[in-house]
N, C-alpha and C positions, 0 to 999 in steps of 0.2 A: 421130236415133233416140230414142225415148220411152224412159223408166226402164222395168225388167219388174220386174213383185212377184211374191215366191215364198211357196207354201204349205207347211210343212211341217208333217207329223202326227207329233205323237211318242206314241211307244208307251206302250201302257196302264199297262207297268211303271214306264216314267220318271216318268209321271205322279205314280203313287202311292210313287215312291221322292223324288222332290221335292216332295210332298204341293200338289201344283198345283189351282187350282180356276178355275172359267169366270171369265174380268175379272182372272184374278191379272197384275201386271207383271212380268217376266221381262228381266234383261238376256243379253246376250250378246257374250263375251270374245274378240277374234280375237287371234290371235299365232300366227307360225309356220307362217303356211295352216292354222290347223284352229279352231273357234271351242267356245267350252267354253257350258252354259245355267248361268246363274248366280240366286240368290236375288236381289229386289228390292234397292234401290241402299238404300231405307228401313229394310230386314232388316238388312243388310250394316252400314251406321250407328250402329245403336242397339249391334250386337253389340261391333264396336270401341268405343266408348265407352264399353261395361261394362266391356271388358276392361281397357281403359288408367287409368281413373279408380276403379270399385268394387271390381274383384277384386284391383288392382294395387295403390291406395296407402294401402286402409284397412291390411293388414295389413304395412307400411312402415312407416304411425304409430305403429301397437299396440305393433312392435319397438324401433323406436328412442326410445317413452317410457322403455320396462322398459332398454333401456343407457342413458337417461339417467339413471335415480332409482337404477341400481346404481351408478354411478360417484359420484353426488349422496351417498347410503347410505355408499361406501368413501372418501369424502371423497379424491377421485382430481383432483390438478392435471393431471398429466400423465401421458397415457394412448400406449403403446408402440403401434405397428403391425400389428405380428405381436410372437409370442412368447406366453408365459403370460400370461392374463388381459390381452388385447387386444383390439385393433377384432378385428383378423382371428379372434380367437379367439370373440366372441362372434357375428361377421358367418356364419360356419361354425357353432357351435349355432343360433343362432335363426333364420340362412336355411335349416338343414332344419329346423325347425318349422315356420315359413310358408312357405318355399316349398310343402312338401311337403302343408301344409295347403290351399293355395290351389291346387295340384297335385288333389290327390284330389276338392277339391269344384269344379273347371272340369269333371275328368274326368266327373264321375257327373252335371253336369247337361247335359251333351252327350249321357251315355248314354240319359238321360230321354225324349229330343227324337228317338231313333233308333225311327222307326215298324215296319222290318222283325221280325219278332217272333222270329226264328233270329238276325238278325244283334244282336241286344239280346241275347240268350239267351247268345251266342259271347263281346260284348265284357264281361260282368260276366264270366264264369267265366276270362276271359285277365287281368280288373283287378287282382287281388290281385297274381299274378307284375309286372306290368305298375308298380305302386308300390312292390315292393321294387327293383325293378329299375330305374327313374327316382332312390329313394333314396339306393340308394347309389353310384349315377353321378354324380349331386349333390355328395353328401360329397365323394367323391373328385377332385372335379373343382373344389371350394371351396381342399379342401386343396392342390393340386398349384400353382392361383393364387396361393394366399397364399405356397406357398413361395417362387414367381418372386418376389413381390413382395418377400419379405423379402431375397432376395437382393441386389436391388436397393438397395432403399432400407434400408441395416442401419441398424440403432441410431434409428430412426426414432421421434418421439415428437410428441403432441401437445396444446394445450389442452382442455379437456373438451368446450367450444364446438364448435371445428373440430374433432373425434372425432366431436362426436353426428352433427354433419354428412358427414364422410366415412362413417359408418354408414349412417346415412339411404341415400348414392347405393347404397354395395353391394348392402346388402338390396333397395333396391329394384329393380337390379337383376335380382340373385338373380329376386326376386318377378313379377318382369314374363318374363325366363326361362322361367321356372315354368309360367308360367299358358298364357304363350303353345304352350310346346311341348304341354303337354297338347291345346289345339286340332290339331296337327299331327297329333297321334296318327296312325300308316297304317304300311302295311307299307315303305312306300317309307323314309317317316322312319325308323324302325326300322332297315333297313338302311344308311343313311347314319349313326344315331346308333354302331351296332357297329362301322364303322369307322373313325371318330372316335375313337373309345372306345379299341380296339386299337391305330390308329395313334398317338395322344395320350398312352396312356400307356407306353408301349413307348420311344417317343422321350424323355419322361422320365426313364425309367429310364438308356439308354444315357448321357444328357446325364450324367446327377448320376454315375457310375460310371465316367464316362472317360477320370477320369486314376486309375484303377483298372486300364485298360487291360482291362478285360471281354474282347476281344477274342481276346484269348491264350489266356484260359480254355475257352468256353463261352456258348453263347448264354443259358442259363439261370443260369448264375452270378450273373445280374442278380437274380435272387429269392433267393439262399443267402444264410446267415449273414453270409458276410464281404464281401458287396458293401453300399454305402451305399444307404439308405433303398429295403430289397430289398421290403418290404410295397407299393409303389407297381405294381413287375414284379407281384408277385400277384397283386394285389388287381386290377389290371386282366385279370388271365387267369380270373379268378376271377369277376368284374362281368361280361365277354362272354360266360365261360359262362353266367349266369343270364341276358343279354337275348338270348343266341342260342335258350336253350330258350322264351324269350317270341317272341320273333319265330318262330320253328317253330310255335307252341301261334297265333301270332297270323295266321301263313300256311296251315295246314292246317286247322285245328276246321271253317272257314266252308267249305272244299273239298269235306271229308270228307263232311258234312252232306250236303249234291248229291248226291257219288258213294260213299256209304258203302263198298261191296266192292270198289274200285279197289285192286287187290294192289300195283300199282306204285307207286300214293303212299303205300301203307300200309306198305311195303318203304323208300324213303326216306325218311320220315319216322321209321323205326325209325333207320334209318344216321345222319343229321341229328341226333337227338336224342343216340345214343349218341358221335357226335362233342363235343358241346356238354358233355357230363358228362366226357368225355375233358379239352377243354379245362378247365375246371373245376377236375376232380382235377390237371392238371399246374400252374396256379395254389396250391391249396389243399396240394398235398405239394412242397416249394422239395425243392428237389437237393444237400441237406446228405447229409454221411457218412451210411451204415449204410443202415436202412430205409428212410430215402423216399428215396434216392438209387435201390435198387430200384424203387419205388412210382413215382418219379418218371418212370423213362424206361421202364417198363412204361404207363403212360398216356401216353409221349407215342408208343411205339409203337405204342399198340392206335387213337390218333390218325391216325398216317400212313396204318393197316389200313380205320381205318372209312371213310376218305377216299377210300383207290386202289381198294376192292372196288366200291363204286356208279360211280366214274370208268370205270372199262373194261367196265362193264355198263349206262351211260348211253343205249346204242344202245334197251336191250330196257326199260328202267325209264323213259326219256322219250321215248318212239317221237316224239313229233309237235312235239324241238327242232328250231331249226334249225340247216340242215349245217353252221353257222361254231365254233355250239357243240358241236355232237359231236366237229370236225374240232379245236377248243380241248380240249375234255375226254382225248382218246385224246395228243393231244401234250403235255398237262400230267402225265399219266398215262405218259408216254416219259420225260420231264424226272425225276419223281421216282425210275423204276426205274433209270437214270441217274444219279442223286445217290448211291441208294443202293449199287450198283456201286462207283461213285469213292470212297465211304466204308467200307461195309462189306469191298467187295471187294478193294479195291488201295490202299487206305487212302491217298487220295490227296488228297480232302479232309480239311481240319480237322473236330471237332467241328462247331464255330461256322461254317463254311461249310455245312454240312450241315444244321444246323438252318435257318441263315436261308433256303436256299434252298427247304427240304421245306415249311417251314412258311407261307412268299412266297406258295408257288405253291398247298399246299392250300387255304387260306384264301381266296385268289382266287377258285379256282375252286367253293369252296363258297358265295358270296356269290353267283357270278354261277348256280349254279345254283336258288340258292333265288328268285332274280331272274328264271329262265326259265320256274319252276313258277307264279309270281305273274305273269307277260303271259299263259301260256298259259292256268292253269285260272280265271284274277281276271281281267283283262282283257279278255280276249277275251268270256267271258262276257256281261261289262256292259256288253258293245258293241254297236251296234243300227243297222242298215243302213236305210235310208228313202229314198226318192226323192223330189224336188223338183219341184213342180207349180206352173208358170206361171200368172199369172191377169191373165188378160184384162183 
C-alpha cells in the first residue's frame, strides 16, 4: 500500500501569529500523539546560541573582572565562602545586577518580536510588576542557597585564583538562569515558579526552626520575632503575594481585552487579587505581640473569606468548568467549613493543624483555579480545528 500525503491549511490567524510567508520552512514536534508547528530549525539555532554564548557570558566576564580587581584592590589571600565580604556575598550583589540586567534586556527584546499589537500592549504594562517580582525571587532564592551552602561547608576559605573561579561558575550560573527563564515567560511558568516559590520557601523556614519545635506553637510562629531567620517565612509570603498579583494581572489583562463586560471574570479576578494582597499583608505583618498580632490573623482570616466565598459560588462564576473541578471545589470548600468547626467549634484542632490544613487546601485549590480560567478562556481560544485532506 503507497505512502498518502496530507494537506493541511492553517488558519489565517496562525499564520499571521507565527509571521509565516509562502516557501518559509516550518518544522513539526510530535510527542504524546499531538504534534506542535515550530519555527525553522535555522531560527531556533542562531537563538540558542545568542543565548548561551552573547547574553550568557559577556556579563559573567564583566562580573567576575570587577571581584577580581576588588579582591586584587583589598589585597585579599584568602577569600571566605559565605559570610561577610565573600564569594557568596558578592555572587548575590552582582548576580542581581546581571542577572537581572540580562533578565530585563532578554525580556524587552522578545517583547519587540511580539507582532500582536494588544498582546505587546498587555506584556509591557505586566513588565514592571513582572521584574520586581523575578528580582526579588532571585535575591531570595541566592540567599537561601548560599545559606545551604554555608551550612555545609563552614569555615570554608579560598585562594583568590580558586575564588575568582568559583565565582565565575555562580554567576554564571545565576546569569544563564536569568536569561533563560525570562524566555519561558507564560502563565504556565508563572504558575509553577509560585509554587516553587511557596513550597521552597515555606520548607525553609520549617527546616531552620525545628529544633525550635515550631510545631507547638503555630504555623506562623515561623515569621515572629523569636523564631530563627523568620524574614525567609516572610519574605516568601510576601514575594507570592506580589507574583500572585502578576500572574492574575498576567492571566486576566489579555481575557478581559476579548470580553471586557464579562462580570464573572471581573468578579474573580477582584476575589484573586484581593487574596494575593491578603497573602501579602499576612507576610508583611509576622504575628508578634499587640497590633500585628491583630493585623496578622485579621488578613489571614479575610484570606480564608476571600477563598471560601468564590469556592461555593464556582458553579455561577465558572459555569463552563469541568464537573471534577466543581465537584473538587464544593469538597475543598466542605474540608475547610470542617477545619474550621474542629478549631473554632470544639477546639479540637491545634492552631498549627489548622493553619496547615486551611491554607494546604486554599491554595491548591486557588492555583488550580486560576489554571482552569487559563485552558478555558487561553487555550481553548488559541485552538483551531482543521481537517486533513488526502492528496492523490
Amino acid at each position: 500500500m503507497g505512502k498518502k500525503h496530507f494537506e493541511i491549511e492553517l488558519p489565517d490567524q496562525v499564520v499571521q501569529d507565527l509571521q509565516l510567508e509562502d516557501g518559509d520552512q516550518i518544522d513539526i514536534q510530535v510527542s504524546n500523539q499531538s504534534f506542535k508547528v515550530l519555527p525553522s530549525k535555522k531560527l531556533q539555532e542562531n537563538q540558542n546560541q545568542q543565548l548561551s554564548i552573547r547574553r550568557f557570558l559577556i556579563p559573567s566576564i564583566l562580573a567576575t573582572v570587577a571581584f577580581a580587581f576588588y579582591n586584587i584592590w583589598q589585597n585579599e589571600h584568602l577569600i571566605a565562602l559565605t559570610g561577610a565580604d565573600s564569594i557568596a556575598t558578592w555572587v548575590i550583589f552582582l548576580g542581581e545586577l546581571t542577572g537581572m540586567a540580562a533578565f530585563i534586556y532578554t525580556r524587552i527584546q522578545r517583547l519587540k518580536k511580539i507582532a500582536d499589537p494588544l498582546q505587546k500592549r498587555t506584556a509591557i504594562r505586566l513588565a514592571p510588576t513582572l521584574f520586581i517580582s523575578f528580582a526579588l525571587i532571585q535575591a531570595l532564592t541566592m540567599v537561601a542557597i548560599f545559606w545551604a551552602i554555608g551550612y555545609l561547608f563552614q569555615a570554608a576559605s579560598f585562594d583568590s585564583l580558586t575564588a575568582t573561579l568559583i565565582f565565575f561558575t555562580f554567576i554564571s550560573v545565576v546569569n544563564y538562569v536569568m536569561i533563560y527563564s525570562a524566555t519561558l515567560i507564560s502563565t504556565t511558568f508563572m504558575m509553577f515558579l509560585l509554587i516553587i516559590t511557596i513550597v521552597g520557601g515555606v520548607l525553609i523556614a520549617m527546616v531552620t526552626n525545628s529544633r525550635l519545635l515550631w510545631w507547638q506553637h503555630n504555623f506562623s510562629f515561623l515569621g515572629t520575632s523569636k523564631a530563627d531567620f523568620s524574614w525567609t517565612f516572610n519574605a516568601t509570603l510576601m514575594v507570592s503575594g506580589i507574583l500572585w498579583g502578576t500572574l492574575i494581572d498576567y492571566l486576566f489583562v489579555p481575557i478581559q481585552k476579548r470580553l471586557p463586560r464579562n462580570w464573572r471574570l471581573i468578579t474573580l479576578r477582584i476575589f484573586l487579587t484581593f487574596d494575593a494582597i491578603c497573602l501579602f499583608s499576612i507576610g508583611a505583618l509576622p504575628n508578634n505581640p499587640g497590633f500585628l498580632h491583630v493585623a496578622h490573623d485579621t488578613a489571614a482570616n479575610l484570606l480564608i473569606l476571600g477563598t471560601g466565598l468564590p469556592m461555593i459560588s464556582i458553579r455561577l462564576l465558572l459555569p463552563k468548568a469541568s464537573k471534577e473541578f466543581l465537584i473538587f471545589s464544593l469538597s475543598t470548600a466542605l474540608g475547610i467549613m470542617i477545619s474550621c468547626f474542629l478549631f473554632y467549634g470544639i477546639r479540637y484542632f491545634s492552631l498549627t493543624a489548622f493553619e496547615i490544613f486551611v491554607l494546604t487546601m486554599g491554595i491548591s485549590w486557588l492555583l488550580l483555579l486560576m489554571q482552569n480560567i487559563h485552558e478555558l478562556y487561553e487555550l481553548k481560544e488559541n485552538t483551531y480545528s482543521f481537517k486533513l485532506k488526502a492528496l492523490d
